[in-house]
C-alpha positions in Angstrom: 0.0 0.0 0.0 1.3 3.9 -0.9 0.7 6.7 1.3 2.1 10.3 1.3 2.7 11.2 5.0 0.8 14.2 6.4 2.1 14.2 9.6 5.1 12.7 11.7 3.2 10.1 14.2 3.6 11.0 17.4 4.3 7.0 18.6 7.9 6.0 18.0 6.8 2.7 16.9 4.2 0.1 16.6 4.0 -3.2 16.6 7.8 -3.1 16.5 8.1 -1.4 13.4 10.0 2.0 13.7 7.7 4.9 12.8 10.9 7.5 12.7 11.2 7.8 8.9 8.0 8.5 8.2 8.3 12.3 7.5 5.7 14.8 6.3 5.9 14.6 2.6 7.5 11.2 1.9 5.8 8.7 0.2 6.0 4.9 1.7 5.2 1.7 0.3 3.9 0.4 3.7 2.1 -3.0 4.6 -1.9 -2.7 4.5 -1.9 -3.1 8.3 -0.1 -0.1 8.7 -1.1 1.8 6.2 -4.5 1.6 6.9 -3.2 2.9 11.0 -1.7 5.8 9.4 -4.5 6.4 7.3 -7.1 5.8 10.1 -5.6 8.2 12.8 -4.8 11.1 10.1 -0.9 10.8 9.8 -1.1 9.3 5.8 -3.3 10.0 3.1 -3.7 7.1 0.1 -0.8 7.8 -2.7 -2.9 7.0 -5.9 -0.2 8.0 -8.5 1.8 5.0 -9.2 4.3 6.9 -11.7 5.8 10.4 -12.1 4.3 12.3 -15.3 8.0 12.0 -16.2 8.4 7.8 -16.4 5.5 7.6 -18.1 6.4 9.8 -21.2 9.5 7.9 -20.8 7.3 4.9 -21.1 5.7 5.9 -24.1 8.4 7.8 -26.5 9.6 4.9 -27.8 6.5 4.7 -29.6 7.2 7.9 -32.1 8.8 5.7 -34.2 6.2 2.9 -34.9 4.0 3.0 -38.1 1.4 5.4 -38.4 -2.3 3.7 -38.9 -2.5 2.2 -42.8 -6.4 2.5 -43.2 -7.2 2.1 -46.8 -7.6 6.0 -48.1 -11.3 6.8 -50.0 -10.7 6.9 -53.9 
């Protein structure tokens, strides 16, 4: 699960897992446990973006040099 951190939590840990690198801003691939904690007592919001605008152009501009559509032209 990704979350953006909205706030530092204010316990140092829970259930044995560290909580100090979770600072405002950052986003965390967490376990659905915790993220749903974080989510649930307002320290995390869902991260819905899976990619920066960036990787996917990067994705995609090795497609400019494919074929452009054949469709038979109208006589």
């Amino acid at each position: 699960m990704r979350v953006r951190i909205k706030t530092a939590p204010l316990e140092q840990q829970i259930d044995g897992i560290p909580l100090e690198n979770l600072v405002p801003g950052a986003v965390k691939d967490v376990s659905t446990s915790l993220g749903t904690w974080l989510v649930a007592q307002g320290y995390a919001e869902l991260e819905m973006r899976s990619v920066s605008a960036d990787s996917f152009q990067d994705a995609f501009s090795s497609l400019s040099g494919m074929p452009n559509d054949r469709r038979r032209q109208p006589r």
